[in-house]
N, C-alpha and C positions, 0 to 999 in steps of 0.2 A: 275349371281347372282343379286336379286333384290338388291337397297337399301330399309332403312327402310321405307322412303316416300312413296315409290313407292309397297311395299310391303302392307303398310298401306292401301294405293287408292284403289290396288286389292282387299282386304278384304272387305272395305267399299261398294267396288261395287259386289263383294260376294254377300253381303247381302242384296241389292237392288237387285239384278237379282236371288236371292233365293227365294227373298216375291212372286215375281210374279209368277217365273215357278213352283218353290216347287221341282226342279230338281236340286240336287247336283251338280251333277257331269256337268250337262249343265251348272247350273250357273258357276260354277268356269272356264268352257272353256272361256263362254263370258267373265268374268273378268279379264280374258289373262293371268292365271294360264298354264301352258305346259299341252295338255293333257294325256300326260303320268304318271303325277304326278297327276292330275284334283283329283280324288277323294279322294286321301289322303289328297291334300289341302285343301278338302271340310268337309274332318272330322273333318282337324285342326280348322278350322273357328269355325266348329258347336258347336264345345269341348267348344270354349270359351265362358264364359258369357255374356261379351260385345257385341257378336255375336249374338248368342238368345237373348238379350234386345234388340238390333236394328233392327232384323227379326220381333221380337213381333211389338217393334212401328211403322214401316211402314208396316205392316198387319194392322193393326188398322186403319193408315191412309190410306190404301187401300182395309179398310172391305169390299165395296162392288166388290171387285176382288177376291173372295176365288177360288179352283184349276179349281172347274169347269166354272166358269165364264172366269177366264184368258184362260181357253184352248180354248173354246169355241172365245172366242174375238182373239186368236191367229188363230183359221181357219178360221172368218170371215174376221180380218184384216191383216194377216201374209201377209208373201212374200212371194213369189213363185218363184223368180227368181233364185233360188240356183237349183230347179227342172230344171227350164228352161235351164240351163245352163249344167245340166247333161242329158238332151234331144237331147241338140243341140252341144257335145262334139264330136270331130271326134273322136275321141278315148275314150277308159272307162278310167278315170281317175285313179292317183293311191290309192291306202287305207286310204293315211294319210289326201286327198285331200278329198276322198269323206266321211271319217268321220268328217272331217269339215265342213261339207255343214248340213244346215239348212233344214230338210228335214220335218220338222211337218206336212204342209199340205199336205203332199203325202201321200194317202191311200192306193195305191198300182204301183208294178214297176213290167215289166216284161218284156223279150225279146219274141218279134215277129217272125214268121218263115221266113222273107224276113230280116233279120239281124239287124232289127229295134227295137227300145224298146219303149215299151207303158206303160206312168206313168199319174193315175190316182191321183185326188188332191179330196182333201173334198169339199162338196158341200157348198162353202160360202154361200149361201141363208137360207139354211137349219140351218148352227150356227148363223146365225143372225136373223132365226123365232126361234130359241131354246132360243135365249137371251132375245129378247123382251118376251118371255114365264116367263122366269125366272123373268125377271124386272116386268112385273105382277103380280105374284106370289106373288113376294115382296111389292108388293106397296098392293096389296088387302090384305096381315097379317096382315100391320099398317092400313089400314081401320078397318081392323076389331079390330085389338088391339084398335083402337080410340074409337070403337061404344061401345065395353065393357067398355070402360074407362066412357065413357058420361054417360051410362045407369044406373052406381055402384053407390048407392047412397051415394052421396058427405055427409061430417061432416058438421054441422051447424056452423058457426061461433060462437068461446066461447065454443063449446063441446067440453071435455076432454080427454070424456069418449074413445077415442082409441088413449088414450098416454101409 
């Protein structure tokens, strides 16, 4: 049984590991919720107001992270080591072990006919041309939001006439 402290920190990091993945039930694993319990804890969180006020503000503070940018920065910069390490196990691990493994950049897993398994991972290069994509995109709106702002003909000083 948590205390309240401690109880309180997991929430709080709830909701900082919810802004980014927008994953429930993940975020409450990461904030060391039991994952047996994970999505129940994650309804309880969401239920609460305090909850959704603080998902809102740090969205906000992390506007330019919305889901497909985080996923996207999660294939170009995740870790792969959780892969690596279910590559290189002598043995298949048990359920509880390999539902705790961080498995995002893996696109695909399969067993080989030599008794070997071959796990493919996403192509980092490619979510990091998709980002720079995106951050252009973005950056040529506000160009062009700017050019329509410059072009609209400005009020004259002392004109009223659009109060």
């Amino acid at each position: 049984m948590q205390d309240k402290n401690q109880l309180a920190a997991m929430r709080n990091a709830f909701c900082c590991y919810y802004a980014v993945l927008g994953n429930a039930a993940e975020a409450a694993v990461k904030a060391g919720f039991d994952r047996k319990n994970a999505l129940a804890e994650a309804v309880e969180c969401l239920s609460s107001a305090a909850c959704r006020k603080k998902i809102a503000k740090l969205r906000s503070v992390l506007s330019d992270t919305d889901n497909v940018t985080a996923g996207l920065e999660r294939l170009a910069f995740g870790s792969c080591s959780d892969a690596v390490y279910l590559v290189f196990a002598d043995e298949l691990p048990p359920p509880e072990i390999i539902s705790g493994l961080d498995l995002f950049n893996v696109s695909e897993i399969k067993r080989v006919k030599g008794g070997g398994v071959e796990v493919k991972l996403f192509d980092r290069l490619k979510a990091l041309e998709k980002l720079f994509e995106l951050e252009n995109a973005f950056a040529d709106r506000d160009k062009a939001a700017d050019l329509i702002s410059a072009l609209a003909p400005q009020p004259e000083e002392g004109d009223l006439s659009e109060d």
